[in-house]
Each structure stands twice: as C-alpha cells, then as structure tokens.
TIMI-2910 file (N, C-alpha, C, CB; in pm, 1 decimal, decimal comma, always signed):
<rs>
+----------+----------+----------+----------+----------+----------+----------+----------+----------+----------+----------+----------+------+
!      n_x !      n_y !      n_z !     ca_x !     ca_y !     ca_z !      c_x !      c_y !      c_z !     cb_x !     cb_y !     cb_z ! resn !
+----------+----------+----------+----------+----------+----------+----------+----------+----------+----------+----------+----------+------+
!  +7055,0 !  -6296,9 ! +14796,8 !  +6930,0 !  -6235,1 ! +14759,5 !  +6882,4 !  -6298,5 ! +14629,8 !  +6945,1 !  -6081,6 ! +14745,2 !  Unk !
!  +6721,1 !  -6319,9 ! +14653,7 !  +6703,3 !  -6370,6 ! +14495,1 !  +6597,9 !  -6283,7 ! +14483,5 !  +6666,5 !  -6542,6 ! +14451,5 !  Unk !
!  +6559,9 !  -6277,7 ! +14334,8 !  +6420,7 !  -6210,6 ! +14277,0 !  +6312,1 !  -6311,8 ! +14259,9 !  +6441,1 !  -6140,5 ! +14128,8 !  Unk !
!  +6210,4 !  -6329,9 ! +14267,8 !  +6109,8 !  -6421,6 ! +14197,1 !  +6086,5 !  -6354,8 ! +14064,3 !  +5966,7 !  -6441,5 ! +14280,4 !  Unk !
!  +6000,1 !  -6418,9 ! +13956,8 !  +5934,2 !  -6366,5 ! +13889,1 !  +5815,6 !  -6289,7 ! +13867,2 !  +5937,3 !  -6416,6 ! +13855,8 !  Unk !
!  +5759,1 !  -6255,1 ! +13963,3 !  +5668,3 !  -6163,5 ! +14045,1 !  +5723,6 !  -6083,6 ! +14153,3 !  +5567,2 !  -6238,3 ! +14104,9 !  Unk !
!  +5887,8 !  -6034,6 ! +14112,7 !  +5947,5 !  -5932,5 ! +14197,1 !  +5870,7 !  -5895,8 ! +14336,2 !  +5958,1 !  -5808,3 ! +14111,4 !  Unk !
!  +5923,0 !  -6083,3 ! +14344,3 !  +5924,6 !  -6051,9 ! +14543,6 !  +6099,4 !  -6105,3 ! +14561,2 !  +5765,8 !  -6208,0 ! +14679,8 !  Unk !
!  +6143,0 !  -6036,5 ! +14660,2 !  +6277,9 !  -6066,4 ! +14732,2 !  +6236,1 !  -6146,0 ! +14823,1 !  +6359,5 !  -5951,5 ! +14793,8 !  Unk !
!  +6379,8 !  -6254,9 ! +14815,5 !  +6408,5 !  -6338,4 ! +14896,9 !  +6558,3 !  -6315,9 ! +14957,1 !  +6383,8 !  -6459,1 ! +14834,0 !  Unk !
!  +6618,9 !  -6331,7 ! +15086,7 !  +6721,0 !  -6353,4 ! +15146,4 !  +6751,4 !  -6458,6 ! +15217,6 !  +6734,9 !  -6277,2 ! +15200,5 !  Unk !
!  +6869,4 !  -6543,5 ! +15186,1 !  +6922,7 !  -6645,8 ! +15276,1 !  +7049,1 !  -6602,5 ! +15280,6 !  +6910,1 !  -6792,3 ! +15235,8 !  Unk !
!  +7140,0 !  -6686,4 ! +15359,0 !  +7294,5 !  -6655,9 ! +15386,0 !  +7340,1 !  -6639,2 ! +15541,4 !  +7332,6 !  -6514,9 ! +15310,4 !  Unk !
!  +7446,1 !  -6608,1 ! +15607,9 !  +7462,6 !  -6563,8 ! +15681,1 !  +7460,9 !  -6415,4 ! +15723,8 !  +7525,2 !  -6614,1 ! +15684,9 !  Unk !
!  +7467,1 !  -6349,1 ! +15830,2 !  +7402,7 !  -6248,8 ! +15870,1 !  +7459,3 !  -6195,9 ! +16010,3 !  +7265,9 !  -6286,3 ! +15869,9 !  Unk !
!  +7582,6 !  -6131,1 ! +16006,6 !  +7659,8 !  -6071,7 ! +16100,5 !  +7613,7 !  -5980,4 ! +16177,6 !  +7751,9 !  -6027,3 ! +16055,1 !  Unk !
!  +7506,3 !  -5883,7 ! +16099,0 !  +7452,6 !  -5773,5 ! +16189,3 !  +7328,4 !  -5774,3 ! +16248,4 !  +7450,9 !  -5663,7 ! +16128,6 !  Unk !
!  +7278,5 !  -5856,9 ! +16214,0 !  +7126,8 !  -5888,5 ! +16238,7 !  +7024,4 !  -5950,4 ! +16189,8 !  +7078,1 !  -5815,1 ! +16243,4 !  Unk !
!  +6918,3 !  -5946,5 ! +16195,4 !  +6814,7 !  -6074,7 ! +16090,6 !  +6666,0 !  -6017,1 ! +16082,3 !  +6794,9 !  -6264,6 ! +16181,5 !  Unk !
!  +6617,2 !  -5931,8 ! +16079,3 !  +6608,7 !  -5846,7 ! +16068,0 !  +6468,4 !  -5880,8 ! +15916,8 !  +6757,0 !  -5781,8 ! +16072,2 !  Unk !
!  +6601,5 !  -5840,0 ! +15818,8 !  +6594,5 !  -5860,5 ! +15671,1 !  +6519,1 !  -6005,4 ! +15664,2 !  +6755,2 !  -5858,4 ! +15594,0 !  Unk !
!  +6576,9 !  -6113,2 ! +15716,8 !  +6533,2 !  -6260,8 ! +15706,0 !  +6403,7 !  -6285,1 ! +15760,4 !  +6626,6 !  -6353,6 ! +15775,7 !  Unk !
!  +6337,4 !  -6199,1 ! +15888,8 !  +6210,3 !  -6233,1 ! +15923,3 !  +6208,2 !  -6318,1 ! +16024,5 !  +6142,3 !  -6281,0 ! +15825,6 !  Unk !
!  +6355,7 !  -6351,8 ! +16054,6 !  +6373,0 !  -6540,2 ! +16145,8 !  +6487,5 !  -6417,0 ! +16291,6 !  +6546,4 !  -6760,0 ! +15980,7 !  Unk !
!  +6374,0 !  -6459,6 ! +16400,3 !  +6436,0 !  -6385,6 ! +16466,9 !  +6584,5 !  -6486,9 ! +16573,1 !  +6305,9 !  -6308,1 ! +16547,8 !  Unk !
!  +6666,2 !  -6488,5 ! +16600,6 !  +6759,2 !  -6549,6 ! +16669,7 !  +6820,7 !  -6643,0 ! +16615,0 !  +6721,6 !  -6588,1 ! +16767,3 !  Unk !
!  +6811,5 !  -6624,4 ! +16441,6 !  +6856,9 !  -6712,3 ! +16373,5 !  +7015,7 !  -6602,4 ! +16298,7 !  +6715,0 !  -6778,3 ! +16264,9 !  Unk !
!  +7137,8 !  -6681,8 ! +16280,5 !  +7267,9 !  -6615,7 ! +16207,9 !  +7292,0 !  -6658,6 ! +16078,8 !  +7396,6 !  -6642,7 ! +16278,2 !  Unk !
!  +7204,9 !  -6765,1 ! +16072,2 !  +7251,7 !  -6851,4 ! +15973,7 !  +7079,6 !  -6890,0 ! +15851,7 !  +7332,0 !  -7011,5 ! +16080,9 !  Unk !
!  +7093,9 !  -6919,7 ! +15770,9 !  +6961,3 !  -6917,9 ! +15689,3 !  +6954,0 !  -6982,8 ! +15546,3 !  +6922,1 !  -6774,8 ! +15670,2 !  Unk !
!  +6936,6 !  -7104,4 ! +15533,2 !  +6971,5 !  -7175,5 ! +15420,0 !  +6897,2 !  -7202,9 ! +15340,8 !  +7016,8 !  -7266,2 ! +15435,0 !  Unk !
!  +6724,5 !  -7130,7 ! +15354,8 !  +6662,0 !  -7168,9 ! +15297,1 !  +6587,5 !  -7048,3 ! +15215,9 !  +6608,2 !  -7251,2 ! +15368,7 !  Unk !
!  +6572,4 !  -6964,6 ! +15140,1 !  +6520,1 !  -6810,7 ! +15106,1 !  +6407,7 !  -6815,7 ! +15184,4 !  +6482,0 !  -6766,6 ! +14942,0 !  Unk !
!  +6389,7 !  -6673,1 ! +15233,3 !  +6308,6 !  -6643,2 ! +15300,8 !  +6225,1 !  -6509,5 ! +15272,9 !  +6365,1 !  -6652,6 ! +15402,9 !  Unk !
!  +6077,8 !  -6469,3 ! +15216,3 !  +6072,3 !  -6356,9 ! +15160,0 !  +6080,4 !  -6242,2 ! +15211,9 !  +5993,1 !  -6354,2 ! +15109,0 !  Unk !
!  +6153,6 !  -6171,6 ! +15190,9 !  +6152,8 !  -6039,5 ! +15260,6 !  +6033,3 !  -5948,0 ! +15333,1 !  +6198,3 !  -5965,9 ! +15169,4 !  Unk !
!  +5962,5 !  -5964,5 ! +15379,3 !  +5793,0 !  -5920,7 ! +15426,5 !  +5786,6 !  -5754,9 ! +15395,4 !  +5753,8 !  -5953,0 ! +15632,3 !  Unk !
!  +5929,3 !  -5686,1 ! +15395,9 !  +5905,1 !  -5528,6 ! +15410,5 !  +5929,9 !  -5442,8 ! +15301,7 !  +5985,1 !  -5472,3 ! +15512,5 !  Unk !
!  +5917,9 !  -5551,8 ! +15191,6 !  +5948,3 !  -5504,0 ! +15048,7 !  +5864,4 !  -5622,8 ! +15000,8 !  +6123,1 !  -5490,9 ! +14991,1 !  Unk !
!  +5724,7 !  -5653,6 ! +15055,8 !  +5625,9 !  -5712,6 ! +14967,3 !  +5566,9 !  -5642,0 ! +14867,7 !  +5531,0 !  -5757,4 ! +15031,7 !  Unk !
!  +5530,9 !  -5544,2 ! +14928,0 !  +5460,2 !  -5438,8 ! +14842,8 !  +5544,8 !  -5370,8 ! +14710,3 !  +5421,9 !  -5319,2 ! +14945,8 !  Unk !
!  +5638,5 !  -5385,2 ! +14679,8 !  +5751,6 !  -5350,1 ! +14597,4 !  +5763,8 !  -5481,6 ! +14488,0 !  +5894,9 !  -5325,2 ! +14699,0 !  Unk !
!  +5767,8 !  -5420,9 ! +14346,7 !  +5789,3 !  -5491,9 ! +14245,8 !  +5971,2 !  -5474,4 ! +14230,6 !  +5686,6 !  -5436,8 ! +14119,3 !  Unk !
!  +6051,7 !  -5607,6 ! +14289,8 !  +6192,6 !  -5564,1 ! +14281,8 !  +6213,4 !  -5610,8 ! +14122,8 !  +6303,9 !  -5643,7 ! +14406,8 !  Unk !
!  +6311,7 !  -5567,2 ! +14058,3 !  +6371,3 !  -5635,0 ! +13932,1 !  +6555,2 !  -5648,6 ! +13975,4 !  +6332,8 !  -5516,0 ! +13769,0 !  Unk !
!  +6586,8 !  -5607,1 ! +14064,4 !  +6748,7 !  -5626,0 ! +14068,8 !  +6769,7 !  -5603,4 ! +14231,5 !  +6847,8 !  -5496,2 ! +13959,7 !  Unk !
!  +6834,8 !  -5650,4 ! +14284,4 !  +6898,1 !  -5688,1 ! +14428,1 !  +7060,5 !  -5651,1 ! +14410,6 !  +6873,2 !  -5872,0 ! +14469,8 !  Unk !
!  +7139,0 !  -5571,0 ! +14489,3 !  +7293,5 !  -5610,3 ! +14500,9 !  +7306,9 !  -5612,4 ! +14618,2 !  +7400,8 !  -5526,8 ! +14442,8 !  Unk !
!  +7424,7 !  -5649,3 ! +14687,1 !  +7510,4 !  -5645,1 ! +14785,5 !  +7659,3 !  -5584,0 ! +14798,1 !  +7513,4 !  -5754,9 ! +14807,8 !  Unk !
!  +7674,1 !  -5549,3 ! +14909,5 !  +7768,5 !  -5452,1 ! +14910,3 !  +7863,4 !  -5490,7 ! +15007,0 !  +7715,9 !  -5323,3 ! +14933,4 !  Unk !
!  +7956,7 !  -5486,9 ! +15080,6 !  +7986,3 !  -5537,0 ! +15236,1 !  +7956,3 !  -5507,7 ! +15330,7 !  +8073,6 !  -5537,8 ! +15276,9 !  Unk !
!  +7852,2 !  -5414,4 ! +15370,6 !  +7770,1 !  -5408,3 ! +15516,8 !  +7646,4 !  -5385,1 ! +15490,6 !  +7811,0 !  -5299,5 ! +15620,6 !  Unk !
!  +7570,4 !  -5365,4 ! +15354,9 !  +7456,8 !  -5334,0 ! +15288,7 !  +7365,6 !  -5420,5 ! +15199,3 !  +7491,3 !  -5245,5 ! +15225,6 !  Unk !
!  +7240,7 !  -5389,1 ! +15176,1 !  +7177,6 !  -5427,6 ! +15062,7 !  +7139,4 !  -5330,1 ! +14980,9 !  +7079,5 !  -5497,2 ! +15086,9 !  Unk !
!  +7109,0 !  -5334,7 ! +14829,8 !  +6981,2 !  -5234,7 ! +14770,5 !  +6971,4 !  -5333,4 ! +14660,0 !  +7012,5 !  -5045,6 ! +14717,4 !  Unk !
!  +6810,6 !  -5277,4 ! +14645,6 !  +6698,6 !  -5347,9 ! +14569,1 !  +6640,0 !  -5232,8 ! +14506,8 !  +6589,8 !  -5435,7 ! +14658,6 !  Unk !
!  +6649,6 !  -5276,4 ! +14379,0 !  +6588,8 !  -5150,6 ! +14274,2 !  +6464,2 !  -5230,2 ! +14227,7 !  +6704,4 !  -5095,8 ! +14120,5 !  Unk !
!  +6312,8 !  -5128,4 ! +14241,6 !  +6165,6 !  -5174,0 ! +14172,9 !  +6167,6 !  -5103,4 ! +14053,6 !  +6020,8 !  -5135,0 ! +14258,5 !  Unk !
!  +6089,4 !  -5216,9 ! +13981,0 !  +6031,2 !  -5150,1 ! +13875,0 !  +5991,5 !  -5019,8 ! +13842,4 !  +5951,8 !  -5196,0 ! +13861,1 !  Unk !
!  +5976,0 !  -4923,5 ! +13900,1 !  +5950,2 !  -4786,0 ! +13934,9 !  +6047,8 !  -4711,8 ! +13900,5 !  +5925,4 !  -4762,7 ! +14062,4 !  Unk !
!  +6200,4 !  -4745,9 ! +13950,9 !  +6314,3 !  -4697,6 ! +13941,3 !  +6343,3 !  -4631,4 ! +14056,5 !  +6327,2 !  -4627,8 ! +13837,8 !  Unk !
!  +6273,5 !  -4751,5 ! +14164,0 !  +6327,8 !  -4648,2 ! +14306,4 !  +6424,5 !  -4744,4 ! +14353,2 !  +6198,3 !  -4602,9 ! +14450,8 !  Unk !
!  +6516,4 !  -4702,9 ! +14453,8 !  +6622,8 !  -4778,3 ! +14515,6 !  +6619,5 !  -4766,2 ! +14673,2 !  +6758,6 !  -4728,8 ! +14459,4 !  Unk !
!  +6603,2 !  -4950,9 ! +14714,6 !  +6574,7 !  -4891,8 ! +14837,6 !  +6698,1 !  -4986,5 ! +14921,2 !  +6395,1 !  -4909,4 ! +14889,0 !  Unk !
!  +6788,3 !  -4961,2 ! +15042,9 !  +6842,2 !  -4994,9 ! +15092,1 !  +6857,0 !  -5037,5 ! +15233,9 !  +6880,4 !  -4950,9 ! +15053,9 !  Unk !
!  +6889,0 !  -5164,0 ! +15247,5 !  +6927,3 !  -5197,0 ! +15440,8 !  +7021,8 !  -5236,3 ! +15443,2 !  +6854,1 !  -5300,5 ! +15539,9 !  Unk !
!  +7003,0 !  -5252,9 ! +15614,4 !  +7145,6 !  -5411,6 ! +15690,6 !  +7188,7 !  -5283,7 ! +15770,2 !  +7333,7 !  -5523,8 ! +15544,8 !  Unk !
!  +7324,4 !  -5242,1 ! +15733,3 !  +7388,0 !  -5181,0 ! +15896,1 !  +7465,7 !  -5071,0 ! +15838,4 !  +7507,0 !  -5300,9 ! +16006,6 !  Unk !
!  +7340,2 !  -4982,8 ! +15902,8 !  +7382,9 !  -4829,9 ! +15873,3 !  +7443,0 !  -4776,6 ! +15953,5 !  +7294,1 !  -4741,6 ! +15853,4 !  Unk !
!  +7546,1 !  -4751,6 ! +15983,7 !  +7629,4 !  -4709,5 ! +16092,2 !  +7630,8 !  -4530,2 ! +16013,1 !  +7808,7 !  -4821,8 ! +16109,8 !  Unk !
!  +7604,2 !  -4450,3 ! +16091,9 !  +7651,3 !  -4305,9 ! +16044,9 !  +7527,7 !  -4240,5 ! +15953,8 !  +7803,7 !  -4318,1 ! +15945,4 !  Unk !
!  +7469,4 !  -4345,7 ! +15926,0 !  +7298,1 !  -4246,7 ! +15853,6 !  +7364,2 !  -4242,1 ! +15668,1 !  +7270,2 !  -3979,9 ! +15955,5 !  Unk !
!  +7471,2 !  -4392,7 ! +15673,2 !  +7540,7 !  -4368,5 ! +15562,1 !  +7416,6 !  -4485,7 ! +15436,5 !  +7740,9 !  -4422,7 ! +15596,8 !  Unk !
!  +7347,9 !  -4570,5 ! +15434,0 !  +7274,3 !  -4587,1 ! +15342,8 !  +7139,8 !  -4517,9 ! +15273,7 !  +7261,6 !  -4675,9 ! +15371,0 !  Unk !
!  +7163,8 !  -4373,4 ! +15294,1 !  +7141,5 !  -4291,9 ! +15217,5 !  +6989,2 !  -4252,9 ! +15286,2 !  +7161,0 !  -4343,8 ! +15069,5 !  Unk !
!  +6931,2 !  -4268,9 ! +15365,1 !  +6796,4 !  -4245,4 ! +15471,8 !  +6875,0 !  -4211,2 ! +15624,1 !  +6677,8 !  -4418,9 ! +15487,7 !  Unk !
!  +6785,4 !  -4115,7 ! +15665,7 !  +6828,6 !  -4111,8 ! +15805,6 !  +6738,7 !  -4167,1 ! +15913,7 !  +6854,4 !  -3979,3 ! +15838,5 !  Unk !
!  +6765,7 !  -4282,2 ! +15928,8 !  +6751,2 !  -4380,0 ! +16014,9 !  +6826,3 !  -4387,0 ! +16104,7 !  +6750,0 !  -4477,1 ! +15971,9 !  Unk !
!  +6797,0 !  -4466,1 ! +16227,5 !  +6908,7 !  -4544,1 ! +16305,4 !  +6984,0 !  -4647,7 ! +16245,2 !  +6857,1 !  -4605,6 ! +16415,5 !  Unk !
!  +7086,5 !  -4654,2 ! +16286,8 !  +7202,8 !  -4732,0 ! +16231,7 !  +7166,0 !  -4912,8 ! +16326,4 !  +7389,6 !  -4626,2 ! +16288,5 !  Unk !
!  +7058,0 !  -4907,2 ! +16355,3 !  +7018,4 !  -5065,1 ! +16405,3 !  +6893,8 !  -5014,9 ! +16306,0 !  +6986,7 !  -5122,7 ! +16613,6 !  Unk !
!  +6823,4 !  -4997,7 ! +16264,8 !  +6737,1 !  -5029,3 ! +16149,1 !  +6753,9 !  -5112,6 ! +16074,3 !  +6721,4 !  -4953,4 ! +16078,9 !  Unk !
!  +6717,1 !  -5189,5 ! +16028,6 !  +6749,5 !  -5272,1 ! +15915,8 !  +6609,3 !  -5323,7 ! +15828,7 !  +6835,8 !  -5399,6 ! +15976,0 !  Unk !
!  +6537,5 !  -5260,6 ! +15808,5 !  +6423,6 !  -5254,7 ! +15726,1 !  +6450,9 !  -5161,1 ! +15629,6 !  +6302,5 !  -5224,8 ! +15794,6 !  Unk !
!  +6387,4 !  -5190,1 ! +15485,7 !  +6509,4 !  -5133,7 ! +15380,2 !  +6389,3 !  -5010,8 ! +15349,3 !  +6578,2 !  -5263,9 ! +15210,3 !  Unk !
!  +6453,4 !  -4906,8 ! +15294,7 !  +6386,9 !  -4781,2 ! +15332,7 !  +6417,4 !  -4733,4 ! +15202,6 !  +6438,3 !  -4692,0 ! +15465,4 !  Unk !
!  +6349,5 !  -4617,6 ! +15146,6 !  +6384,1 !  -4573,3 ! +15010,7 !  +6477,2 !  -4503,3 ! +15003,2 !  +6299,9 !  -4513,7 ! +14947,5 !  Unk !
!  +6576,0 !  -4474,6 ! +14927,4 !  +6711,1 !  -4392,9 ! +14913,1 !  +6684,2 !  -4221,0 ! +14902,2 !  +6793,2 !  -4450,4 ! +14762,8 !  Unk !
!  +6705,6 !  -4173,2 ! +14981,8 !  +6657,8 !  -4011,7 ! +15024,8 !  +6790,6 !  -3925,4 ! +14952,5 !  +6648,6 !  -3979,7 ! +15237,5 !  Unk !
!  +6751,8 !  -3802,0 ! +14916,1 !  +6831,3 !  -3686,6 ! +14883,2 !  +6821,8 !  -3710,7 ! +14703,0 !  +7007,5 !  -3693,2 ! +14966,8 !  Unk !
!  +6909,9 !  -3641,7 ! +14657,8 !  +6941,3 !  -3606,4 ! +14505,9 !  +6878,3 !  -3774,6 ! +14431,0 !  +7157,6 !  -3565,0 ! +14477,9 !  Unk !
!  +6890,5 !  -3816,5 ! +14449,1 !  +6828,0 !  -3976,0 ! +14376,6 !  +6683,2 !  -3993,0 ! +14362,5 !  +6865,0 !  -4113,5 ! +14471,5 !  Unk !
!  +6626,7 !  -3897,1 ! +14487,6 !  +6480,2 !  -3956,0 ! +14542,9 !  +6366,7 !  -3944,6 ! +14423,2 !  +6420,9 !  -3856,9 ! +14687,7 !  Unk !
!  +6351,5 !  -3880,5 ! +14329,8 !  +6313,9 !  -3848,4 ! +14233,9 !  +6344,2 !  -3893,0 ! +14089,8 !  +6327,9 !  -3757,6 ! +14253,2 !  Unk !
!  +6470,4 !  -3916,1 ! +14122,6 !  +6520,7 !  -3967,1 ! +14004,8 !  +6529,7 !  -4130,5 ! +13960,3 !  +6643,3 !  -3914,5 ! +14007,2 !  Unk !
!  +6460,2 !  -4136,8 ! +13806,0 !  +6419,1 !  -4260,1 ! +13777,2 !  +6565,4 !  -4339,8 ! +13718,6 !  +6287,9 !  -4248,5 ! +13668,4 !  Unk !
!  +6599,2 !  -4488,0 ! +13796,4 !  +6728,5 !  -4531,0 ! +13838,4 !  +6698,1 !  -4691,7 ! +13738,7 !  +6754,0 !  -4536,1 ! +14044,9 !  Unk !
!  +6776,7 !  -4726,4 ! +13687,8 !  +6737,8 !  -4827,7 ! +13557,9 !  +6836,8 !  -4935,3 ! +13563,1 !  +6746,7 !  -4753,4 ! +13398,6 !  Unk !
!  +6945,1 !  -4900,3 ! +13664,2 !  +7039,7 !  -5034,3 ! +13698,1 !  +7134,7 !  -4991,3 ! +13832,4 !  +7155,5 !  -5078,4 ! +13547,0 !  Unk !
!  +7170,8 !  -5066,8 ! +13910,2 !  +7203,0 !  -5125,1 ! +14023,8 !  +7358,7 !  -5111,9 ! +14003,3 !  +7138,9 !  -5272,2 ! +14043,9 !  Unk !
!  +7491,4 !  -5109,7 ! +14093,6 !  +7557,1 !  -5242,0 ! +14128,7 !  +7670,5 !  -5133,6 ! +14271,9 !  +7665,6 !  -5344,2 ! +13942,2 !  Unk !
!  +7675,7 !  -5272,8 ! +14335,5 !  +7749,3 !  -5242,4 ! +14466,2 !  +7852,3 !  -5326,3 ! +14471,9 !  +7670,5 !  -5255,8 ! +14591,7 !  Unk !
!  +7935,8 !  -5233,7 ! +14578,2 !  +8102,2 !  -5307,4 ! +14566,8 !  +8087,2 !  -5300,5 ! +14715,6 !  +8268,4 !  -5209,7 ! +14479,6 !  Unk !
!  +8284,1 !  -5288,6 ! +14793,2 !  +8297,4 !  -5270,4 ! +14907,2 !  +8204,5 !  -5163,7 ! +14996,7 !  +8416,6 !  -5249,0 ! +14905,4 !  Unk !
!  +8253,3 !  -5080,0 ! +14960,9 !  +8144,3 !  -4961,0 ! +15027,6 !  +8100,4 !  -4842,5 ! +14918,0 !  +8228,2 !  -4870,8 ! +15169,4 !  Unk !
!  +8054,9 !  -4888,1 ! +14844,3 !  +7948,3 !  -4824,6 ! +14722,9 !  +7824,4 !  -4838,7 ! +14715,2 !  +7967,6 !  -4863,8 ! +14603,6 !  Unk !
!  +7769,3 !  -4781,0 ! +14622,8 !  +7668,9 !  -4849,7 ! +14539,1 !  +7602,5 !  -4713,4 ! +14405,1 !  +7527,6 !  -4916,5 ! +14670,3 !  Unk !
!  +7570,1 !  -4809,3 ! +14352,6 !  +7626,5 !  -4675,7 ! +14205,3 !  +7482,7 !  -4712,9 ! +14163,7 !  +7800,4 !  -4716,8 ! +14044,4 !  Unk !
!  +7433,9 !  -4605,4 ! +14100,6 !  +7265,7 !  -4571,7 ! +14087,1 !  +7293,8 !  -4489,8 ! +13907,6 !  +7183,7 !  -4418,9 ! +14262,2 !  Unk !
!  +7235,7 !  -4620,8 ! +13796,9 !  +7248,0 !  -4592,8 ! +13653,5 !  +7135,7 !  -4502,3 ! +13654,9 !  +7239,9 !  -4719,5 ! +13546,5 !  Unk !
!  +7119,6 !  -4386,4 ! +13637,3 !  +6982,4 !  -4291,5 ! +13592,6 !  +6918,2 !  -4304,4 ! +13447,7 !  +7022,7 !  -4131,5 ! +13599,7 !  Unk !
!  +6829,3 !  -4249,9 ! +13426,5 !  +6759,1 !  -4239,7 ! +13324,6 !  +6706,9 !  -4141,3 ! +13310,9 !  +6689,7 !  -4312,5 ! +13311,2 !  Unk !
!  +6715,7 !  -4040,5 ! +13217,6 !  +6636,1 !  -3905,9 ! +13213,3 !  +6556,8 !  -3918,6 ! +13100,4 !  +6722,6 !  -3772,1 ! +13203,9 !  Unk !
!  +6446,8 !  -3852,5 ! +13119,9 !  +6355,0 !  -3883,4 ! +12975,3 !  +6468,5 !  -3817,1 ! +12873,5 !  +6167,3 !  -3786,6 ! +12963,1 !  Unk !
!  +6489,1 !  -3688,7 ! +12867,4 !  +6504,0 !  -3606,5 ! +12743,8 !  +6631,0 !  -3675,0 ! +12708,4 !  +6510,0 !  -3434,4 ! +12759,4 !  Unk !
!  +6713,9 !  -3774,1 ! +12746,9 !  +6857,1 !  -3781,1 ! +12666,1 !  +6959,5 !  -3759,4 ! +12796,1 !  +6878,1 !  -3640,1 ! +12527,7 !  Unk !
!  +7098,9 !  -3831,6 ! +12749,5 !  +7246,0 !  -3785,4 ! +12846,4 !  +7194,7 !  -3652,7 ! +12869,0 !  +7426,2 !  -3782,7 ! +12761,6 !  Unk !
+----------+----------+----------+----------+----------+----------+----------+----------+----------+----------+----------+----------+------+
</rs>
C-alpha cells in the first residue's frame, strides 16, 4: 500500500483472496500501484496491513477496512467476499482515531479525545 501526497491509496503486491482492492480483475499478482477507486473520495494519511486485512486511516480520523472478512470480523457487517473497504462500525465509529498499526490478526486504533487521557 502506498499514500500519495494528495492522500490517494495505491495497492500492488500479491493477492490471495481476491483483487478486488487492485481494480485489475483476474489478475493475482500486481507490480505496478494501482489506485484504489473506492477510497478516492477519502483523504488517506496512513495505510497498514495485517495478515488477511487492510485499514486506511483519513484525515478525518476515520478508519476504514478490507480484503477477507471471514465472520463479519473487520469490524462492518458485510459479507465476508466483500472486499471494498468500508468504514469501521461500533464503539470507534465516532471516535476521532490519530494513528494506525496492524499485526497478525489485530489492528489497534490510537484515539484522540478533545478534553485530555
């Protein structure tokens, strides 16, 4: 995943679950960035990866996530073949999110509250 400087996302790499994300349909493989079309409208500032996931945090402080939701587990209830990245639903949805980072099967959401810890 890359950012531009006009927080548009790009994705290249390989792609086990689908392609979806890449825009390139019957393609596994992708070596060249490709902009994400379904997060144009979104000013991203940070991208992570996770091992079956993405999330991309906008300027806004929203967090939005795809790739392969098996179980309604990237935080939207979607189908688990969705892979168009969707905004992060429940206790977060509101809440303004100021840094990113994902591991194996995580992904950890830094908050920001106006008034202080």
């Amino acid at each position: 995943m890359l950012i531009s400087d006009i927080g548009q996302v790009y994705a290249f790499g390989k792609d086990s679950f689908g392609d979806s994300e890449y825009g390139i349909e019957g393609s596994r493989t992708t070596t060249t960035p490709q902009l994400v079309e379904s997060l144009k409208g979104i000013f991203a500032v940070q991208a992570v990866i996770g091992n079956f996931f993405t999330a991309v945090l906008s300027r806004e402080g929203r967090v939005y996530t795809f790739s392969w939701g098996s179980d309604a587990i990237l935080g939207h209830q979607t189908d688990l073949h969705d892979q168009e990245p969707h905004l992060l639903k429940g206790d977060l949805e509101n809440v303004p999110v100021v840094q990113i980072a994902a591991g194996y099967c995580y992904l950890l959401a830094l908050s920001c509250q106006p008034s202080g810890m």
